[in-house]
C-alpha positions in Angstrom: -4.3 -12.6 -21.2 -7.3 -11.0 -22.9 -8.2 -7.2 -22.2 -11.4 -7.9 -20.2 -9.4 -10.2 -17.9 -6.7 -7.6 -17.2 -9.6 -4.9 -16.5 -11.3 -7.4 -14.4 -7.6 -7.6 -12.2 -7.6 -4.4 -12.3 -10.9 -4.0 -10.7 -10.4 -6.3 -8.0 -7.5 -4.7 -7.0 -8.4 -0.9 -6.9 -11.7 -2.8 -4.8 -8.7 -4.3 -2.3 -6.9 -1.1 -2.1 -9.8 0.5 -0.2 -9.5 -1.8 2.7 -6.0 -1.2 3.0 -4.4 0.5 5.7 -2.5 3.9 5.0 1.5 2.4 4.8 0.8 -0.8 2.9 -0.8 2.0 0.6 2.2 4.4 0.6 4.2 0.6 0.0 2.0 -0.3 -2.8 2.6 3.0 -4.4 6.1 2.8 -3.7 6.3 -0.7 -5.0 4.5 0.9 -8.4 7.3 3.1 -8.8 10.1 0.7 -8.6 8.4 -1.7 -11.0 8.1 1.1 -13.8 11.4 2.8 -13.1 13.7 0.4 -11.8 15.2 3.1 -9.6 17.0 2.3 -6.3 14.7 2.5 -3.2 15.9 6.3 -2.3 15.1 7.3 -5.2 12.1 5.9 -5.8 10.9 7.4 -2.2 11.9 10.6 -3.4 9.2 10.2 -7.0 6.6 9.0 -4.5 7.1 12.0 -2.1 7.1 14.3 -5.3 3.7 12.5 -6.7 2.1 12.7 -3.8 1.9 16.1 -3.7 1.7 16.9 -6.6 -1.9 14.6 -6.4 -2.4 16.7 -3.2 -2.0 19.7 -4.9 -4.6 18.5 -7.8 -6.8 17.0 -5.6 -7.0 18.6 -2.0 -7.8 22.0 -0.4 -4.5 23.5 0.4 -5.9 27.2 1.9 -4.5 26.3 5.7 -1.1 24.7 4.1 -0.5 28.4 2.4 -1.2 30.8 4.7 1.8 31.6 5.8 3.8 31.4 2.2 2.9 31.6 -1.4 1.3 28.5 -2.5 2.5 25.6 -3.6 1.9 25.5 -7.9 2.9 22.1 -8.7 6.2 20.6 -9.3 6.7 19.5 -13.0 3.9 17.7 -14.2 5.2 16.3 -17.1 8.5 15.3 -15.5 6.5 11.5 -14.2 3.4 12.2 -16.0 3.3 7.9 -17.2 4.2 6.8 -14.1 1.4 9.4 -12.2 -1.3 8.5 -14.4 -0.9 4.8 -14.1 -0.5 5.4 -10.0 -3.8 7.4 -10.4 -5.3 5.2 -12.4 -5.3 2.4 -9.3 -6.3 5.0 -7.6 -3.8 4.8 -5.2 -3.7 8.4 -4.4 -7.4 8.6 -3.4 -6.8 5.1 -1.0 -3.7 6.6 0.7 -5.3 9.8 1.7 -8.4 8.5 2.5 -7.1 5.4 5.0 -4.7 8.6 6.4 -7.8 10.7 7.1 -9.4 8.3 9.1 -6.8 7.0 11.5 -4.3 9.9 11.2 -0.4 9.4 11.9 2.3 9.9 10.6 2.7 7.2 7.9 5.2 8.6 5.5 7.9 9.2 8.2 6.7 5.9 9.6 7.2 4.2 5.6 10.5 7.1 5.7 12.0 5.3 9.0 11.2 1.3 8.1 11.4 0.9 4.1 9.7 -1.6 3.1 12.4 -4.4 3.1 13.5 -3.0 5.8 16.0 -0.9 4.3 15.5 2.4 6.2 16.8 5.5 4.6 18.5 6.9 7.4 20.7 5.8 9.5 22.9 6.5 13.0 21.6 9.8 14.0 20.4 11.4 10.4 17.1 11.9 8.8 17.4 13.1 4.5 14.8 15.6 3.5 13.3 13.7 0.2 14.0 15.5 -2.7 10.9 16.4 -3.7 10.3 18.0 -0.2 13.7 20.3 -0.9 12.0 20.8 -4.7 8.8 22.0 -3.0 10.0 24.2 -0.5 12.4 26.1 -3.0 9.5 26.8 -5.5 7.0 27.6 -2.3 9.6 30.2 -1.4 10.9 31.4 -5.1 7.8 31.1 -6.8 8.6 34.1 -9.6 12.2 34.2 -9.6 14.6 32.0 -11.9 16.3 29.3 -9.5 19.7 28.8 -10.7 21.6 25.7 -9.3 21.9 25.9 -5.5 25.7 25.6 -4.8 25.6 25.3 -0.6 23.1 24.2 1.6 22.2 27.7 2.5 21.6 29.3 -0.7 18.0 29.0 -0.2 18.2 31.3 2.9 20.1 34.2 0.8 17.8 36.6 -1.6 19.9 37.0 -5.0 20.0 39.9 -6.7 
């Protein structure tokens, strides 16, 4: 397949994306990651959750969203930085939070709750915090201290000294 032809797909496609609605967005990007990464689907929800906001963070006034607590500085951006740029680069990001601003709902508990084979993450009673989530509360709250390895679930409510 020639280079034009593959930017010409590419075109079309971005050009499609803006018409979509917010979770076949979040699926789409979600779909992106599995096909790079071949992770399992709980895993691969955890990378989207984590480049989403990272691309919020980049990309989105976060002034409200800090007022309370120091602000959020970005989780490691080189940790996924192939598979964020080629996200970015269908401009998937952009689409999502677009489509979510103008009908707004909670899509990513919605995506969270269904999977998109319907493999749901949670199950009887139980709802997992995504990874990423956990990653970016600890750094909101410890922003200028070493984090060592949390050893219980309510490490992150104890000061160390």
């Amino acid at each position: 397949m020639s280079k034009e032809l593959k930017q010409l797909m590419h075109q079309m496609a971005v050009k499609k994306y803006a018409k979509s609605p917010p979770k076949k967005l979040l699926f789409k990007i979600l779909h992106e990651i599995e096909m790079k990464k071949h992770y399992g689907y709980a895993r691969s929800w955890d990378i989207l959750v984590e480049l989403l906001a990272t691309w919020l963070m980049h990309n989105a006034d976060l002034t409200l969203g800090s007022m309370c607590c120091k602000p959020f500085q970005g989780l490691d951006p080189k940790r996924y930085k192939d598979l964020y740029d080629h996200i970015e680069s269908l401009d998937l990001f952009n689409h999502y939070v677009t489509a979510a601003k103008a009908n707004p709902w909670d899509y990513i508990g919605e995506c969270y709750m269904l999977g998109p084979r319907k493999q749901s993450l949670v199950g009887p009673g139980q709802n997992m915090t995504p990874k990423g989530l956990v990653d970016m509360i600890i750094k909101m709250t410890y922003t200028e201290e070493k984090i060592e390895k949390l050893t219980t679930q309510l490490d992150t409510l104890v000061r160390r000294h």
